[in-house]
N, CA, C and O atoms as a Tinker XYZ file with bonds, in Angstrom:
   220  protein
     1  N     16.742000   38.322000  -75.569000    73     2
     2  CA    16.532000   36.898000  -75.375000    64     1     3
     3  C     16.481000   36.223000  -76.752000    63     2     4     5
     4  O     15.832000   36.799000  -77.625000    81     3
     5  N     17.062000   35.125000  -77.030000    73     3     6
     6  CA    17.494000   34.444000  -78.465000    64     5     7
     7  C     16.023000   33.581000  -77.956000    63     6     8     9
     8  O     15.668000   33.287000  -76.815000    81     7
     9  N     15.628000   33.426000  -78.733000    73     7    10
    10  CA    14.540000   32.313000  -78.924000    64     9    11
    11  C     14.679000   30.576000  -79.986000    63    10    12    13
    12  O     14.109000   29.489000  -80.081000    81    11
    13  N     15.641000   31.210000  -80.475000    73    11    14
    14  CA    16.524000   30.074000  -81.881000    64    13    15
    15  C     16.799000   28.671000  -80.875000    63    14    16    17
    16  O     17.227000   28.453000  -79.742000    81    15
    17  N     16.321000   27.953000  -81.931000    73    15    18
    18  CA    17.364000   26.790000  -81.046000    64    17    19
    19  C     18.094000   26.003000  -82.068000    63    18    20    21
    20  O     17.705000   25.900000  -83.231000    81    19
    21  N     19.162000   25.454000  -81.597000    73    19    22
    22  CA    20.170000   24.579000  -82.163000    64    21    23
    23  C     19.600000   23.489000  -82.748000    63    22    24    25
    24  O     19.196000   22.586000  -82.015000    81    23
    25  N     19.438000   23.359000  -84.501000    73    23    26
    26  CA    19.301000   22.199000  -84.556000    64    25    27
    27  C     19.920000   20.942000  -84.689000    63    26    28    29
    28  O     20.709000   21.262000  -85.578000    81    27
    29  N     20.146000   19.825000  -84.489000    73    27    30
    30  CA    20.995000   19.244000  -84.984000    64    29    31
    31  C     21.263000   18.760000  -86.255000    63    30    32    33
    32  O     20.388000   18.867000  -87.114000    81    31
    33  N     22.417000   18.204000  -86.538000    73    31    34
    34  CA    22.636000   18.157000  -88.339000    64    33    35
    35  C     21.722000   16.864000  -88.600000    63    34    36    37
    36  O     21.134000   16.721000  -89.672000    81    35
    37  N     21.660000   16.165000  -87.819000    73    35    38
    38  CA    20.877000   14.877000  -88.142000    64    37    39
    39  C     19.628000   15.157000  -88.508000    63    38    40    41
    40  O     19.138000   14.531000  -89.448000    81    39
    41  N     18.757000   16.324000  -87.711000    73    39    42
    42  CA    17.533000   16.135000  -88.182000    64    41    43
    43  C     17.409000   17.102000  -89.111000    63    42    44    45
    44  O     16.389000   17.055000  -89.799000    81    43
    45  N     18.462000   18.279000  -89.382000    73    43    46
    46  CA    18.585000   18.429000  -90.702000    64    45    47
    47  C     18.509000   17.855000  -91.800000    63    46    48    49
    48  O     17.752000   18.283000  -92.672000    81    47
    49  N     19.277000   16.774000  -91.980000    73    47    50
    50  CA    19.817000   16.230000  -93.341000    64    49    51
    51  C     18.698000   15.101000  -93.424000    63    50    52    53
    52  O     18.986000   14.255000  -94.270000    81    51
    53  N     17.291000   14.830000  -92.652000    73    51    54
    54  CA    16.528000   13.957000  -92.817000    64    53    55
    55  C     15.890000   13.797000  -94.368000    63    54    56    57
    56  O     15.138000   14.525000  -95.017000    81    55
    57  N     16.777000   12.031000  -94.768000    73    55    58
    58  CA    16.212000   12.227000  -96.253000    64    57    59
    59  C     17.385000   11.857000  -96.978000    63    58    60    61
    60  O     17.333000   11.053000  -97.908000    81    59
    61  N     18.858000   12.620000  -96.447000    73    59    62
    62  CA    20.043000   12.664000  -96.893000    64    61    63
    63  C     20.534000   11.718000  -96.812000    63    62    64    65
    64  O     20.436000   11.083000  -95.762000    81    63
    65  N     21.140000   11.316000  -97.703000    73    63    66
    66  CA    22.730000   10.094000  -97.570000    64    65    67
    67  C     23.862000   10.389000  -97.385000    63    66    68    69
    68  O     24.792000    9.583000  -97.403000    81    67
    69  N     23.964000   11.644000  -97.168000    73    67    70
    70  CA    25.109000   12.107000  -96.408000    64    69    71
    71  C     25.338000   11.363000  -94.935000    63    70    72    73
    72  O     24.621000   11.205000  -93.947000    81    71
    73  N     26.926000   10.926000  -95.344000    73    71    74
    74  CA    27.286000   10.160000  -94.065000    64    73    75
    75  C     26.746000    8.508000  -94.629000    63    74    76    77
    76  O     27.487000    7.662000  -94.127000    81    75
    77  N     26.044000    8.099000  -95.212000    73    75    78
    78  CA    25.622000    6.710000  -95.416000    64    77    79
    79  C     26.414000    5.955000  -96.002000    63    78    80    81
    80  O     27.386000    6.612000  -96.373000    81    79
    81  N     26.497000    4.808000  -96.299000    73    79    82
    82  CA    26.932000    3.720000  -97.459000    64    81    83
    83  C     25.416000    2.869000  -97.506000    63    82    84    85
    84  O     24.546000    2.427000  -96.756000    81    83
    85  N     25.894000    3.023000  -99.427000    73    83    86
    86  CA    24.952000    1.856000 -100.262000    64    85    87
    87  C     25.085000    0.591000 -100.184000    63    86    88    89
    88  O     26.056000   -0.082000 -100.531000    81    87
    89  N     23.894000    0.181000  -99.625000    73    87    90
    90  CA    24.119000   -1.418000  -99.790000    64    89    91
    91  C     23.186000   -2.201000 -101.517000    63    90    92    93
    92  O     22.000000   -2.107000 -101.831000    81    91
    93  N     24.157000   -2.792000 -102.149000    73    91    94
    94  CA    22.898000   -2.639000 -103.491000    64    93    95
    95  C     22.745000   -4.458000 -102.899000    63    94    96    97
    96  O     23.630000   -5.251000 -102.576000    81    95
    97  N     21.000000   -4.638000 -102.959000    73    95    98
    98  CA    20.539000   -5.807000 -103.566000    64    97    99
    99  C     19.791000   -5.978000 -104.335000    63    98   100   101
   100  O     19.365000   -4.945000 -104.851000    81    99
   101  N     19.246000   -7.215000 -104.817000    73    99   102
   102  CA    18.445000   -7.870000 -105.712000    64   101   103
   103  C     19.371000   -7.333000 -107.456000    63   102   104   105
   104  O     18.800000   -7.090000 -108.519000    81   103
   105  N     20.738000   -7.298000 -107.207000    73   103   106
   106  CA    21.769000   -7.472000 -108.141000    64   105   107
   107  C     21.265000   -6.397000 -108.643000    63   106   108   109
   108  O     20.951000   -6.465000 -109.832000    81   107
   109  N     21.027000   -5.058000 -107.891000    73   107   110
   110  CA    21.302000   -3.974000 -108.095000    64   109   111
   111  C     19.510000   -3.137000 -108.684000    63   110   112   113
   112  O     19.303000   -2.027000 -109.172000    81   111
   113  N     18.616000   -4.181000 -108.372000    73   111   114
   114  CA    17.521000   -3.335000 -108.311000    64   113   115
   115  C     17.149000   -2.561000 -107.350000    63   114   116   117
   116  O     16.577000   -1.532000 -107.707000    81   115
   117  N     17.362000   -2.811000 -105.676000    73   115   118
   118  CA    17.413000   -1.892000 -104.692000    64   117   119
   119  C     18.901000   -1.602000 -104.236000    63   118   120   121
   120  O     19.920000   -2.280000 -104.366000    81   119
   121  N     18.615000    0.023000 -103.478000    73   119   122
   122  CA    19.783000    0.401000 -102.548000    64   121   123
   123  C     18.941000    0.751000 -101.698000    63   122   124   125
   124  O     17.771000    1.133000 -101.714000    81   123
   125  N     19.659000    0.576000 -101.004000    73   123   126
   126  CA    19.568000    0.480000  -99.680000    64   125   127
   127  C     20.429000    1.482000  -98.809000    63   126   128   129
   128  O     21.600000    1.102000  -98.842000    81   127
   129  N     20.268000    2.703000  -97.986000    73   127   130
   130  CA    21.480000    3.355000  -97.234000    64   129   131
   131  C     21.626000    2.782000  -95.914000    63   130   132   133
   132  O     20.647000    2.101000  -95.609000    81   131
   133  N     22.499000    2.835000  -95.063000    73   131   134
   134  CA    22.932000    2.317000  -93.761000    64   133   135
   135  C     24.106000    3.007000  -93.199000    63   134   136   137
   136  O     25.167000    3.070000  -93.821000    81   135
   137  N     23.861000    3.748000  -91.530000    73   135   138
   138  CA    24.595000    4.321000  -91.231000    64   137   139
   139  C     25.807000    3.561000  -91.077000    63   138   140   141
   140  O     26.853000    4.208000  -91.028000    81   139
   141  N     25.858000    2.383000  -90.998000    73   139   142
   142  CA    27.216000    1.411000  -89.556000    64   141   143
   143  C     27.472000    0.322000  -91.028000    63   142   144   145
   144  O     26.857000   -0.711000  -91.292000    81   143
   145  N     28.720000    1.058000  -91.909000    73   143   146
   146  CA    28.915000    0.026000  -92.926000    64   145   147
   147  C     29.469000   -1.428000  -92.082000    63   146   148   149
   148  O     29.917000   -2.399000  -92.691000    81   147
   149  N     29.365000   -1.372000  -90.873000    73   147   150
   150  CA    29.775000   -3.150000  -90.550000    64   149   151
   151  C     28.427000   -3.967000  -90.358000    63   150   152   153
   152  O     28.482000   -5.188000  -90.219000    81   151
   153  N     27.595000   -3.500000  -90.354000    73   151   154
   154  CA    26.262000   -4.025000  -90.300000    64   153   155
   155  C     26.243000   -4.385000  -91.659000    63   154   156   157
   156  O     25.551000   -5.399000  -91.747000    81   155
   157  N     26.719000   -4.004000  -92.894000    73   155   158
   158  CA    26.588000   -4.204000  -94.300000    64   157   159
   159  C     26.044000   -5.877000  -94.438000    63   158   160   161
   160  O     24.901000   -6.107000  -94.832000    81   159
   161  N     26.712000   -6.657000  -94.179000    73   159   162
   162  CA    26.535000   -8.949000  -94.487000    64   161   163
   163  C     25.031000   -8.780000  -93.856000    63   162   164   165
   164  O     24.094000   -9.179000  -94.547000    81   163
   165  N     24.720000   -8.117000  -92.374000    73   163   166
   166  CA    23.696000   -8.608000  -91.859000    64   165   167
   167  C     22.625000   -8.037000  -92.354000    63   166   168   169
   168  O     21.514000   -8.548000  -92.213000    81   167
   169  N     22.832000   -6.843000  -93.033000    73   167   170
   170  CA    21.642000   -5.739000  -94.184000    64   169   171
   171  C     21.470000   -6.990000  -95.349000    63   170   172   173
   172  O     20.371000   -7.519000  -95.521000    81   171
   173  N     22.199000   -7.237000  -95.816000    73   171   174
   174  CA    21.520000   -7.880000  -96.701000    64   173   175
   175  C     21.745000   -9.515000  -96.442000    63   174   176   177
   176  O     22.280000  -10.135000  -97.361000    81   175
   177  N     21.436000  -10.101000  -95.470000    73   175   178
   178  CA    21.123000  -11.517000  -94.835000    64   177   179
   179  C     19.243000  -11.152000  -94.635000    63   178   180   181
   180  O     18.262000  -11.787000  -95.021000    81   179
   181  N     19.372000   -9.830000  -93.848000    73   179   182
   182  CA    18.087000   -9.891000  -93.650000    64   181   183
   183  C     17.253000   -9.619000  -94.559000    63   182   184   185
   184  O     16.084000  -10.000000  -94.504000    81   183
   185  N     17.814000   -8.815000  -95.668000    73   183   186
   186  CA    17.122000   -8.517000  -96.760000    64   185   187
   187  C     16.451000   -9.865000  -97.858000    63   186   188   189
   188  O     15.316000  -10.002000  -98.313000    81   187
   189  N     17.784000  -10.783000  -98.030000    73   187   190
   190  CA    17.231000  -12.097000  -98.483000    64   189   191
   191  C     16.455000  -13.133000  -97.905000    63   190   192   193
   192  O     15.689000  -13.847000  -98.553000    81   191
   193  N     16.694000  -13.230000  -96.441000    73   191   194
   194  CA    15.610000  -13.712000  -95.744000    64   193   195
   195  C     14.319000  -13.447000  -96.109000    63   194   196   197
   196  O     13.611000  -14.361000  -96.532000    81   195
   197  N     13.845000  -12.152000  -95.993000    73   195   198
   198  CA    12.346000  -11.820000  -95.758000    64   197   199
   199  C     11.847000  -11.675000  -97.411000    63   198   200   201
   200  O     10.660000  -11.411000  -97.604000    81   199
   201  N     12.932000  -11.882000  -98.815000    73   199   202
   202  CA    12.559000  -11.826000  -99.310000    64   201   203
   203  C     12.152000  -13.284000  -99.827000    63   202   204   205
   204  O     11.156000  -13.485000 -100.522000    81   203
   205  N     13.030000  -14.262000  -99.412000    73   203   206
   206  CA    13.187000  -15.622000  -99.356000    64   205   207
   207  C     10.877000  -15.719000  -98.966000    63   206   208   209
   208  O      9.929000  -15.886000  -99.732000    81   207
   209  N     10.968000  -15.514000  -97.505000    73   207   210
   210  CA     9.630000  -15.820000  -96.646000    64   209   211
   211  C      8.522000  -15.720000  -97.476000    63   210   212   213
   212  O      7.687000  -16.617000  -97.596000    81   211
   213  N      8.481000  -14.282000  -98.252000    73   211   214
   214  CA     7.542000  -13.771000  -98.999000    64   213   215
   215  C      7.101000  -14.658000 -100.148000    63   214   216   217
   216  O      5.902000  -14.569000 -100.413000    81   215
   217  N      7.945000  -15.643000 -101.018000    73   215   218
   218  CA     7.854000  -15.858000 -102.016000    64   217   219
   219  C      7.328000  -17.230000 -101.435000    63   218   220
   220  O      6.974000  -18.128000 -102.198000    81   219
């Protein structure tokens, strides 16, 4: 009887940027990773927003 189980690569690579794209803001003081590079405009809309709120 195998007792092993399959893990998946995802919760392997937890941590990893493998598979990601960089989103850089604040003109390159943060990155940012994101699986769905078409989400990229709305990553950093929301990013300037909330940094907009804060200040």
């Amino acid at each position: 009887m195998n007792s092993q189980r399959v893990i998946p690569d995802a919760k392997l690579l937890a941590g990893s940027t493998k598979d990601k794209f960089p989103v850089v803001l604040d003109g390159g003081k943060t990155i940012i990773f994101i699986s769905d590079k078409t989400k990229e405009q709305e990553t950093i809309l929301r990013y300037k927003y909330r940094s907009y709120i804060k200040t």
